[in-house]
Wavefront OBJ file of the C-alpha trace (Angstrom):
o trace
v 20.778 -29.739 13.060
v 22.286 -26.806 10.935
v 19.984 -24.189 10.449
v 20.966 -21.826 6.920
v 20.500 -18.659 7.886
v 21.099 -18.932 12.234
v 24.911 -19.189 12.207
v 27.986 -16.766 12.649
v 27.707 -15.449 15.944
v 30.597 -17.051 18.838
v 27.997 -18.751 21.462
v 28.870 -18.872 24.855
v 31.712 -21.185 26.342
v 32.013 -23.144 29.203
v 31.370 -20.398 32.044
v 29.845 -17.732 29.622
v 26.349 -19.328 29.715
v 23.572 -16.936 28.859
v 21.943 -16.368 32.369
v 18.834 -13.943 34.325
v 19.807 -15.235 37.792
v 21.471 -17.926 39.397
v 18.047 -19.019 41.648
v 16.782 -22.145 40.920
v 14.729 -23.036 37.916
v 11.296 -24.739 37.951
v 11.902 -26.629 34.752
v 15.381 -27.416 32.966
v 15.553 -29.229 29.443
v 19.243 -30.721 28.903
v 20.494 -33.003 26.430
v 18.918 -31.920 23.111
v 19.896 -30.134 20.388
v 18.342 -26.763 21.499
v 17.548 -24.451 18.071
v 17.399 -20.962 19.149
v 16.575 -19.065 16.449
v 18.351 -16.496 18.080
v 21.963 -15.119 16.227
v 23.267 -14.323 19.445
v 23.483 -18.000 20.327
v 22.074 -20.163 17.769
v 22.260 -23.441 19.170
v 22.647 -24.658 22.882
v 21.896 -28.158 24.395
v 20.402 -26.869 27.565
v 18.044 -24.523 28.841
v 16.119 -23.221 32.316
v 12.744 -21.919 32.951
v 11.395 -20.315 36.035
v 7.786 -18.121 36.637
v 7.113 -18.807 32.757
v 9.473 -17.108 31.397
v 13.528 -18.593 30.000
v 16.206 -18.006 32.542
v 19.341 -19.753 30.958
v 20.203 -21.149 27.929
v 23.431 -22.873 27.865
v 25.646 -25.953 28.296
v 24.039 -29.423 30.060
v 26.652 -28.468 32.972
v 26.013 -24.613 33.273
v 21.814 -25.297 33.297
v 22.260 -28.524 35.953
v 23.897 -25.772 38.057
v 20.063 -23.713 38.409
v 18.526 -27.315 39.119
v 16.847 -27.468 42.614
v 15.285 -29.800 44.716
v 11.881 -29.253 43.035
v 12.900 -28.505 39.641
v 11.435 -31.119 36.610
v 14.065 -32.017 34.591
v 13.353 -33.361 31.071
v 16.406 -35.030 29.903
v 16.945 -35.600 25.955
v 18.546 -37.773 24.210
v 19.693 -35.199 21.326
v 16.243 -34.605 20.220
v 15.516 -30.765 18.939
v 14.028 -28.503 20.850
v 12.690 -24.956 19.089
v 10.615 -21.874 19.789
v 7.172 -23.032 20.276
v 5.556 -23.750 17.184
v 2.723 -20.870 16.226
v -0.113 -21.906 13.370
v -0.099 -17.996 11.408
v -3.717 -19.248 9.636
v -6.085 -20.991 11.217
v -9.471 -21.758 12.117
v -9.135 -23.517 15.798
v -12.779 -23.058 16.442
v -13.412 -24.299 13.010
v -11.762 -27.356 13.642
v -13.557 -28.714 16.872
v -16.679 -28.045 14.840
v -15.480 -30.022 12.105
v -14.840 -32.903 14.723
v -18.843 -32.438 14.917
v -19.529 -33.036 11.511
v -19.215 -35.574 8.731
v -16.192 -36.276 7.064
v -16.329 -36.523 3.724
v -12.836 -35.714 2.636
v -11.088 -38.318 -0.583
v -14.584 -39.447 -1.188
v -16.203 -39.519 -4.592
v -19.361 -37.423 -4.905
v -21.102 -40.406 -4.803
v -19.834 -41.748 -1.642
v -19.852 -38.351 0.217
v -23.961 -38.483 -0.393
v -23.999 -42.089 0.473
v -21.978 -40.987 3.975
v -24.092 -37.700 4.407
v -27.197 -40.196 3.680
v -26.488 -42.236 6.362
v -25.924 -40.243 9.190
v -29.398 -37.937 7.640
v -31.400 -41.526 8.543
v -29.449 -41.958 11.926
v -30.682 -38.247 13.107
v -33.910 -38.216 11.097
v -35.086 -34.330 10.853
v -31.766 -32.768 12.041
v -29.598 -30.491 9.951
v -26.697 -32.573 8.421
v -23.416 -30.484 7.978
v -20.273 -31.797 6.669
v -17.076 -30.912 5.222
v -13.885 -32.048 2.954
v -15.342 -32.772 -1.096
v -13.112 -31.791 -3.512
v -14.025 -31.883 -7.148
v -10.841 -31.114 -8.504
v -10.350 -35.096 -7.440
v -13.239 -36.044 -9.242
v -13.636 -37.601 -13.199
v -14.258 -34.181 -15.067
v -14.026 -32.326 -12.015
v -17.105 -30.339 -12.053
v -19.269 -29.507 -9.550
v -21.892 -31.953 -7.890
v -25.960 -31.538 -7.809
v -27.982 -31.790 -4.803
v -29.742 -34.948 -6.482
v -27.042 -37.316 -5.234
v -27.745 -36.030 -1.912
v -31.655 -36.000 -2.565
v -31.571 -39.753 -3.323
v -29.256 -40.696 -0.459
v -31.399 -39.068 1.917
v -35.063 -37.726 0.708
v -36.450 -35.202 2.538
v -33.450 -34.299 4.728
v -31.285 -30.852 5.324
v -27.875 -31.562 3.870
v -25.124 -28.751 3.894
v -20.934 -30.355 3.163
v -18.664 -27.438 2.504
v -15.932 -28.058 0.130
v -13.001 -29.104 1.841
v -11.558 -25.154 1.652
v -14.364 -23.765 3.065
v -15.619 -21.751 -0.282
v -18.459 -23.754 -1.429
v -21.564 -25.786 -0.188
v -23.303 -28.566 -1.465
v -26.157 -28.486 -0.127
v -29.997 -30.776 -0.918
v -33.156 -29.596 -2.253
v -34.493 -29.550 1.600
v -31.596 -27.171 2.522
v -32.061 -25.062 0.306
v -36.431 -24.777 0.670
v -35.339 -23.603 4.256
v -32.982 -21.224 3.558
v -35.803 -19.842 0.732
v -33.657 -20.569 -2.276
v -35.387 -21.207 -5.604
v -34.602 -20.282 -9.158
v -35.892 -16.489 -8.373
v -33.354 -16.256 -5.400
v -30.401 -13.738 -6.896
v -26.908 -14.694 -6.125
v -25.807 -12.490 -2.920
v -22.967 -9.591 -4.042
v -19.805 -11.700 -3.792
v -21.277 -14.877 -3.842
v -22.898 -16.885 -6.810
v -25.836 -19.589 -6.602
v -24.740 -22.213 -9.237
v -27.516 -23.334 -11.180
v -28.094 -25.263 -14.021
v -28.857 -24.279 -18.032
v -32.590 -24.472 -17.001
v -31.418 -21.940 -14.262
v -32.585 -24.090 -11.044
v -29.743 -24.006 -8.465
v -27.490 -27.277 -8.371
v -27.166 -27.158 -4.937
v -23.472 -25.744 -4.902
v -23.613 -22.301 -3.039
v -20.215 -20.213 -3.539
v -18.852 -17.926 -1.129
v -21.241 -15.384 0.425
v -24.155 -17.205 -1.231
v -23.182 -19.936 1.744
v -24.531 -17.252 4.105
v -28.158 -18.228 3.295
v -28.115 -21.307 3.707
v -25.997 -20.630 7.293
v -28.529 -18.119 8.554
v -31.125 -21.372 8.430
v -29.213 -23.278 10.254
v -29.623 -23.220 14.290
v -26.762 -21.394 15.962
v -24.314 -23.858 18.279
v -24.966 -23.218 22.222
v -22.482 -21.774 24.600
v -21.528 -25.076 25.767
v -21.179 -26.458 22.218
v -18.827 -23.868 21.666
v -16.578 -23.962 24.299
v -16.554 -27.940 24.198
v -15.536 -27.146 20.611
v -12.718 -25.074 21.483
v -11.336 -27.800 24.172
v -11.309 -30.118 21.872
v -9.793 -28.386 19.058
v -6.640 -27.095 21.739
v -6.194 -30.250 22.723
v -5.584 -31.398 19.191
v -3.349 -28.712 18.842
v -0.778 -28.874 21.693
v -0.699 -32.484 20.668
v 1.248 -31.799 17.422
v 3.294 -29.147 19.080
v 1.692 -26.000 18.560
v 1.815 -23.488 21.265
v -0.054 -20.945 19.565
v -2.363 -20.212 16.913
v -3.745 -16.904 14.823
v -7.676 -17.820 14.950
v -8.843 -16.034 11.820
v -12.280 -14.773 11.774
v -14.307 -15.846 14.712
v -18.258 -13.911 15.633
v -18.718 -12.035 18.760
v -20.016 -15.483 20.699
v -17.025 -17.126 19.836
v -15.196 -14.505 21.167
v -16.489 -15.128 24.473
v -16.105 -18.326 24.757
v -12.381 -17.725 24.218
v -12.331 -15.116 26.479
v -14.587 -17.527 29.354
v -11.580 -20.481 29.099
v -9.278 -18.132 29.217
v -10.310 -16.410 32.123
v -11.095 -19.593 33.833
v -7.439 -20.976 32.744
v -8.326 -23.743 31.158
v -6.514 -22.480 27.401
v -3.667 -24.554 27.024
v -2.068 -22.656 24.144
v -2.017 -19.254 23.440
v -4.666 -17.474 20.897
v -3.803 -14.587 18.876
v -7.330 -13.538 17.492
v -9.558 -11.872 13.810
v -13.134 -10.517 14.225
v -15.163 -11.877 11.405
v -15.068 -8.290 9.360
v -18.657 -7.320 8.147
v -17.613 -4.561 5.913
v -21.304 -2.958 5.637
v -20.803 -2.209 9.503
v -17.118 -1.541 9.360
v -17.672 2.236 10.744
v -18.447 0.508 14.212
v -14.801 -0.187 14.554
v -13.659 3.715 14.685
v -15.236 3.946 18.237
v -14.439 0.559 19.560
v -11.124 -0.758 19.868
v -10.034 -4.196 20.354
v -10.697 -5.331 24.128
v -7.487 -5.841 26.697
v -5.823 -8.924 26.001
v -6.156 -11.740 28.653
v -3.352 -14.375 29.759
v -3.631 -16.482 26.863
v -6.465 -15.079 24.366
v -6.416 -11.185 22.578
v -8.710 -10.353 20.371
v -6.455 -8.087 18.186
v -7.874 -7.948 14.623
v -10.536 -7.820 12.166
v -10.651 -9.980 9.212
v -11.800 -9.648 5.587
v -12.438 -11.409 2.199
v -11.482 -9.492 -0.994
v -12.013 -12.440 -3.030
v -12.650 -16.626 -2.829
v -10.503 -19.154 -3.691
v -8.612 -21.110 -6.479
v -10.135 -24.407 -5.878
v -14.115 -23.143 -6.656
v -12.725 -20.393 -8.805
v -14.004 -18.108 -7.065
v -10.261 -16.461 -6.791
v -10.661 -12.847 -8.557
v -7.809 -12.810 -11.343
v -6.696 -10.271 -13.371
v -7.222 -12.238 -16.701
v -9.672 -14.973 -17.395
v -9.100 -18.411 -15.636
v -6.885 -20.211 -18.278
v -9.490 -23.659 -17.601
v -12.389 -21.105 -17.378
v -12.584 -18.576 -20.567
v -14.879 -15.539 -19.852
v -14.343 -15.971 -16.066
v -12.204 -13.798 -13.640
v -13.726 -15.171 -10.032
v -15.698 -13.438 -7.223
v -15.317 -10.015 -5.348
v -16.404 -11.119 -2.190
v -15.950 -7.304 -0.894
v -15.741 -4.936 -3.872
v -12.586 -3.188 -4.075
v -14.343 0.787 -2.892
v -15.826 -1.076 0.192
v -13.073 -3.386 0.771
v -10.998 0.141 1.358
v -13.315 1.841 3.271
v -13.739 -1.007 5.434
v -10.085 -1.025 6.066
v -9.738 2.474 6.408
v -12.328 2.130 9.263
v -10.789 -0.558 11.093
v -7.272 0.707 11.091
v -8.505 3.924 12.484
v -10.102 2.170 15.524
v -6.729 0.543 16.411
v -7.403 -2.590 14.835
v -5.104 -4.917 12.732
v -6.273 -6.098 9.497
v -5.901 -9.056 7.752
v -7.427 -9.841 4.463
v -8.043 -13.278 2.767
v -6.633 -12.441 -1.122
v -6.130 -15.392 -3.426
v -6.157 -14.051 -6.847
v -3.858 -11.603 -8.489
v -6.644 -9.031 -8.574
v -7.290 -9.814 -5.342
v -3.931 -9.226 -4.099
v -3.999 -5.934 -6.130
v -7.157 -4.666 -4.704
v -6.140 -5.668 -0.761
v -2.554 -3.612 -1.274
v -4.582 -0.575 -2.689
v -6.754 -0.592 0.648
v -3.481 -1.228 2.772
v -2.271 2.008 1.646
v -5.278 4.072 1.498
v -5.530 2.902 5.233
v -1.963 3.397 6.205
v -2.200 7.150 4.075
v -4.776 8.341 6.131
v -3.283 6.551 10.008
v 0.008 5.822 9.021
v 2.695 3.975 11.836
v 3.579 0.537 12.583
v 0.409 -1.358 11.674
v 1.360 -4.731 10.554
v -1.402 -5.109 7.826
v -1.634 -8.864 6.519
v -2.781 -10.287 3.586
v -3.731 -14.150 3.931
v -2.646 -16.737 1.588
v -1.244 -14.294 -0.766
v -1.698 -17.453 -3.541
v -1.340 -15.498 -6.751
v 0.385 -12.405 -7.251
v 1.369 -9.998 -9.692
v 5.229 -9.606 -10.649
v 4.768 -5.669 -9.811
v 2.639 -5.920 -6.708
v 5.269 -7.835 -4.974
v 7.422 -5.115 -4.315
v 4.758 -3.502 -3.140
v 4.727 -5.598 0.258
v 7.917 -4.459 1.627
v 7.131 -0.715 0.873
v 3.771 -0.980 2.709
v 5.246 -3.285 5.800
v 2.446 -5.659 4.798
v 2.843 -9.384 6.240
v 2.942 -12.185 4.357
v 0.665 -14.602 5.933
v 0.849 -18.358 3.750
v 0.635 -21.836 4.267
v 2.827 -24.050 2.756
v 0.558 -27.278 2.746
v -1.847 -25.249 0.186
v 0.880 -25.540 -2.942
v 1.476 -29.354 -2.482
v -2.128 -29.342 -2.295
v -2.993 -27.504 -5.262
v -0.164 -28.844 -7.221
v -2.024 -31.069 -9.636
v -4.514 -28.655 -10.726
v -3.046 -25.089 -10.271
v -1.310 -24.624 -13.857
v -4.801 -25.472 -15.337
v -6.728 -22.852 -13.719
v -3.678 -20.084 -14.414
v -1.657 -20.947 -16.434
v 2.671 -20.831 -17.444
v 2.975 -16.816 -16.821
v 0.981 -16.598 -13.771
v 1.960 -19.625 -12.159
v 5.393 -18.492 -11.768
v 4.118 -15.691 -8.537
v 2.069 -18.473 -7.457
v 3.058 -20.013 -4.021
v 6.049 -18.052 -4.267
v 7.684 -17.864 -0.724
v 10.886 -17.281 -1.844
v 10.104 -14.663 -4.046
v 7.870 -13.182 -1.404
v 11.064 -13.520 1.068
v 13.520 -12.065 -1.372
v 11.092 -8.854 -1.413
v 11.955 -8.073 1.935
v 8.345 -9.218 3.862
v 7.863 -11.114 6.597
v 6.682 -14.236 5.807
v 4.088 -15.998 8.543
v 3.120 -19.612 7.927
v 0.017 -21.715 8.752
v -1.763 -24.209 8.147
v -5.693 -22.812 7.515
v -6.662 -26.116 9.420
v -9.644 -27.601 9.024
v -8.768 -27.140 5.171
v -5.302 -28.786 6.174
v -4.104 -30.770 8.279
v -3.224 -29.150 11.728
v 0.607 -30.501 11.743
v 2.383 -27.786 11.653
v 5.753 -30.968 11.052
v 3.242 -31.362 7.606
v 3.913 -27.394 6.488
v 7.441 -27.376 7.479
v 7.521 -30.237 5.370
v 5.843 -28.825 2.153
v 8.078 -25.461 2.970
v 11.542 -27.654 2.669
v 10.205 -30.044 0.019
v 7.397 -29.041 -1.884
v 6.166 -32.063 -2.591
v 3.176 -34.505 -1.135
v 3.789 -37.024 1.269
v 4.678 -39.981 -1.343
v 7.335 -37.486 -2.020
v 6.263 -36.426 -5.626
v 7.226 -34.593 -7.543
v 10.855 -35.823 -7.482
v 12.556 -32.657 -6.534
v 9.470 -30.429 -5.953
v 7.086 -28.967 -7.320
v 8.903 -25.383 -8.451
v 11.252 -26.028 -6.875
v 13.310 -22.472 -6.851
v 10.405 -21.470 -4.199
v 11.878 -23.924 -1.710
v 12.591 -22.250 1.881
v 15.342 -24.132 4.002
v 14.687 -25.331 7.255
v 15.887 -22.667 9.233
v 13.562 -20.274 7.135
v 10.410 -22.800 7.548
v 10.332 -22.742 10.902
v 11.449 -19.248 11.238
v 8.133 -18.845 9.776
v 6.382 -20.957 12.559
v 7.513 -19.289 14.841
v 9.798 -15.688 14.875
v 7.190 -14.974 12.126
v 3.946 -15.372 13.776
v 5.575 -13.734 16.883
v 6.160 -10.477 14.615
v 2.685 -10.673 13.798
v 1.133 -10.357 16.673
v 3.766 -7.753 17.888
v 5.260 -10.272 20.291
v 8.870 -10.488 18.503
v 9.873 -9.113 22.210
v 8.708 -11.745 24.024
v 8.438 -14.759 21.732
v 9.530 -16.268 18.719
v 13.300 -16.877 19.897
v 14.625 -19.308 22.560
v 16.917 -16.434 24.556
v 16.907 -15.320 28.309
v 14.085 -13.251 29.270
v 11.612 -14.762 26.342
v 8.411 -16.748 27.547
v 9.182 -20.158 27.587
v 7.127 -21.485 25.124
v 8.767 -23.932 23.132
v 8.062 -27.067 21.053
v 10.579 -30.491 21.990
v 10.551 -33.429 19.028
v 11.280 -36.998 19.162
v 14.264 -36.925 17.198
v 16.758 -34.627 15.429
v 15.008 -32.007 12.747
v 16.394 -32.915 9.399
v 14.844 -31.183 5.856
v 13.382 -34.609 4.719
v 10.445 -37.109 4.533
v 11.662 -37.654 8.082
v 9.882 -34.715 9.084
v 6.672 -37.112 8.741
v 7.083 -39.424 11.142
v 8.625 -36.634 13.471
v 6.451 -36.652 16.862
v 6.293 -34.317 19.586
v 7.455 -35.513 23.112
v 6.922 -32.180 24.757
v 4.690 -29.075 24.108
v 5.364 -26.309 26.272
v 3.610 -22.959 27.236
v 5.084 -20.568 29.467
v 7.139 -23.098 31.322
v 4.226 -25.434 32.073
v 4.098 -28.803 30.009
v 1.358 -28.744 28.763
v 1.487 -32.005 26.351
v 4.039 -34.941 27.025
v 3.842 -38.101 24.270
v 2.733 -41.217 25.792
v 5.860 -42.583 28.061
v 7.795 -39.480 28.250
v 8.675 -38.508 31.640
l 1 2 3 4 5 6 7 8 9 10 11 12 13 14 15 16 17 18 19 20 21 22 23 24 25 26 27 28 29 30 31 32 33 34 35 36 37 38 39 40 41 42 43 44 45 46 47 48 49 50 51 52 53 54 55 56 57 58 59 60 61 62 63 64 65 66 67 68 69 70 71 72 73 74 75 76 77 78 79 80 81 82 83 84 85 86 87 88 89 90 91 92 93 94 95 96 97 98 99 100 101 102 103 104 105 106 107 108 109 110 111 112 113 114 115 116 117 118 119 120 121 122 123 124 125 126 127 128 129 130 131 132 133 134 135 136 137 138 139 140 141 142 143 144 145 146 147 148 149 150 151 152 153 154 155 156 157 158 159 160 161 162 163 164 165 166 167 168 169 170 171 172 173 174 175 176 177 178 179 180 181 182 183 184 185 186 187 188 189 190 191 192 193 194 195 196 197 198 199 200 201 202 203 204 205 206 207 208 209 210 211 212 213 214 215 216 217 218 219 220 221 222 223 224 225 226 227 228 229 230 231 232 233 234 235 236 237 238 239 240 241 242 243 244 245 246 247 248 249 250 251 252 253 254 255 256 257 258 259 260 261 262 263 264 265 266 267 268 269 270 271 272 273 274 275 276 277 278 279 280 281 282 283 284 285 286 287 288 289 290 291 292 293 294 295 296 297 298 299 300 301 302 303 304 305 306 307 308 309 310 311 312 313 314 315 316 317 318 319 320 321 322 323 324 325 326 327 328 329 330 331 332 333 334 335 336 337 338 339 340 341 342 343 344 345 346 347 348 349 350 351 352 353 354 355 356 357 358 359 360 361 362 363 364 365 366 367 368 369 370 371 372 373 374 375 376 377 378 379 380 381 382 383 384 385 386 387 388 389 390 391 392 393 394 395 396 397 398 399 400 401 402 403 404 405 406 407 408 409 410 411 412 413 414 415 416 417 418 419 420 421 422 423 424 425 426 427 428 429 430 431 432 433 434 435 436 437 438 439 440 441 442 443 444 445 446 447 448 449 450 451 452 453 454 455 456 457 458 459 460 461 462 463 464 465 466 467 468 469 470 471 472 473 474 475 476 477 478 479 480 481 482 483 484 485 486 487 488 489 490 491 492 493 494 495 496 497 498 499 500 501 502 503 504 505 506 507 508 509 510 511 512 513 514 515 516 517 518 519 520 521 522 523 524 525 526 527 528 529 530 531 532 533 534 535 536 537 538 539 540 541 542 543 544 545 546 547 548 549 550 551
């Protein structure tokens, strides 16, 4: 596989393979079409691992020479072996929850309250929580009322979050236990949708979630870490060696920090606080805790604004679909800077979620106020970047601020996006190349449980922008395409730089931990990337995933 991008420099010869020591390895991978990612040797067909960390990368010959009598030895067949695979967005947690909960994801509205209705009468009296709806799928895609779910199930507690996490539908009983009638104000960055006789609908945007979540019981310590397992497991199966877990409360973080401890994290987790901004001062005096084998806590994360899908994305201009409506502050701009402000000075690394142009806007004005007042090498991030102003995008390189996107969200929003913004603004929407050709680092992810957790599915959408019947023929804006070598660049060098790990990871190159991601076949910029499976997952040097039959 030809990478664009990860060619030009002479790679070692026979006798000139790139070598620590000569001792023998404790893992060697021959036969495949090894991917460095590394200029000084971009591709190799072997490579040796020993105490976790790369020893060799070179010829099938030159690694068999480090084999020993106890050495594994995974032999290819040409298959491609890269960096380990590292999920920039994500919600890990999130996702073994959402193996918890009803599914109600390509359903009609109907359907979803028939599904939510049924498992309400199976656990009569228990809170019902669900996730996936998407009303930009439905007939006149509007919002649904709580009477579908009423009728389905009388009586019962009934929260499903649209599938991107920025709305609830929720019933009438949900919302008498969180206290929520027609005096109940919307929350400050949050709205309670109601109808024109002003009684709530049952959709709850943003922050106005939070009321109905503070009713609901809190998962135990067990739930949580069974959650976790789960969610890992799901992971390394697809190839991911790491994630960036974004936003996670203080009990979540010690569950992470419990598996980890106890060895029993199979991939590596590069973590985000769940930012409160009203208690943001906190952070000057506490810095992130030390980082364990496999799990740091590292960051803080915060919402400037919602996102495209509920319109709750803050724009610039009025929503083209949506006169006389610019989306949500979910953190006003003032407190959005002083919270950042705060955090950076307590040693902490910031991301922020910013969707909308204005969001975007308001998230770089914060980045510098922070990085005025404790400048250096902070690696600020802004995640998902969707919409962005033609003069903010310089902006990114000048303040060293990270790019953090996920390619599976523009083949996503495809059908719908123009409505909401429009010829002009389209055109810095989903723009990855544009963001590239500013001089930022781009990150990928996936923002699983929105997505799917392949990270094969965003490489994908990165090389073809287009859904998985392969529409639109040639992609959708298509001058925004990255090649392959840039896609997973972004899976993987990318997320490395983000976590200030480029030293250690992100490259397949003596001295690196050897965490690296082995397909089933040859990597090729196509539909092919589909079917692609993963026959090994590995985290420093240990296997930790093999595909059923491989040795």
């Amino acid at each position: 596989m030809a990478l664009a991008g990860c060619g030009g420099a002479r790679a070692p010869g026979p006798g000139r393979v790139a070598t620590q020591a000569q001792a023998a390895a404790d893992l060697i991978v021959v036969g495949g079409d090894v991917v460095t990612l590394d200029p000084a040797r971009p591709h190799a067909t072997a490579l040796a691992v020993r105490a976790g960390a790369i020893v060799a990368v070179g010829t099938d010959a030159e690694v068999l020479a480090l084999a020993g009598p106890t050495t594994r030895r995974l032999v290819l067949d040409g298959q491609t072996v890269t960096p380990g695979l590292v999920d920039g967005h994500c919600h890990l947690y999130g996702l073994g929850a959402d193996l918890d909960y009803v599914s109600v994801r390509e359903l009609s509205a109907a359907d979803a309250a028939a599904r939510a209705g049924a498992a309400a009468r199976a656990a009569p009296g228990s809170w019902i929580r669900g996730r996936g709806w998407d009303q930009n799928k439905w007939p006149g895609q509007e919002f649904p009322h709580r009477r579908l779910l009423d009728a389905a199930a009388p009586g019962a507690p009934i929260v499903l979050r649209r599938i991107d996490g920025h709305a609830a539908w929720v019933s009438t009983e949900a919302l008498r236990r969180a206290g929520i009638d027609r005096a109940t104000a919307s929350p400050e960055g949050g709205e309670i949708v109601r109808d024109a006789a002003g009684e709530p609908t049952g959709v709850l945007i943003d922050n106005a979630m939070n009321l109905v979540d503070r009713a609901m019981p809190a998962p135990t310590a067990a739930e949580r870490t069974a959650r976790i397992e789960r969610a890992a497991a799901a992971a390394i199966a697809v190839g991911l060696t790491g994630v960036h877990e974004m936003g996670i409360d203080a009990d979540t973080v010690a569950a992470y920090q419990a598996l980890d401890a106890a060895g029993r994290l199979p991939l590596r987790v590069y973590a985000y606080l769940e930012g409160d901004p009203a208690t943001s001062a906190a952070l000057r005096a506490t810095p992130p805790p030390p980082a364990g084998a496999r799990f740091a806590l590292a960051g803080v994360k915060y919402f400037a604004d919602g996102a495209l899908g509920s319109r709750g994305a803050r724009l610039l201009d009025d929503y083209t679909d949506r006169p006389g409506q610019r989306g949500l502050w979910v953190t006003a701009p003032a407190a959005l800077r002083r919270a950042t402000i705060d955090a950076v000075a307590g040693g902490w690394q910031v991301a922020v979620h910013a969707i909308g142009d204005a969001g975007n806007r308001a998230t770089l004005e914060a980045f510098a106020a922070a990085l005025a007042v404790n400048p250096g090498d902070r690696r600020l991030r802004i995640e998902h970047l969707q919409v962005v102003h033609p003069d903010d995008l310089p902006r990114l390189h000048q303040l060293g601020v990270i790019a953090s996107m996920q390619p599976t969200h523009a083949t996503s929003d495809m059908p719908w996006a123009e409505q909401r913004l429009g010829p002009t603004r389209i055109a810095g929407a989903y723009a990855w190349r544009q963001v590239l050709s500013s001089g930022a680092v781009l990150v990928a992810g996936s923002d699983f449980p929105v997505e799917g957790v392949a990270p094969l599915w965003g490489v994908y959408a990165a090389v073809t922008r287009q859904d998985h019947a392969g529409q639109p023929v040639g992609g959708w804006r298509a001058g925004e395409l990255l090649s392959l070598g840039e896609a997973l660049t972004a899976f993987t060098a990318g997320p490395a730089y983000a976590g200030f790990a480029e030293a250690r990871r992100g490259r397949i190159a003596v001295g690196l931990d050897a965490d690296l991601t082995v397909y089933d076949r040859p990597l090729a910029a196509d539909a092919s990337l589909l079917a692609t499976g993963i026959r090994y997952t590995i985290v420093a040097g240990a296997v930790v995933h093999a595909a059923a039959g491989a040795p």
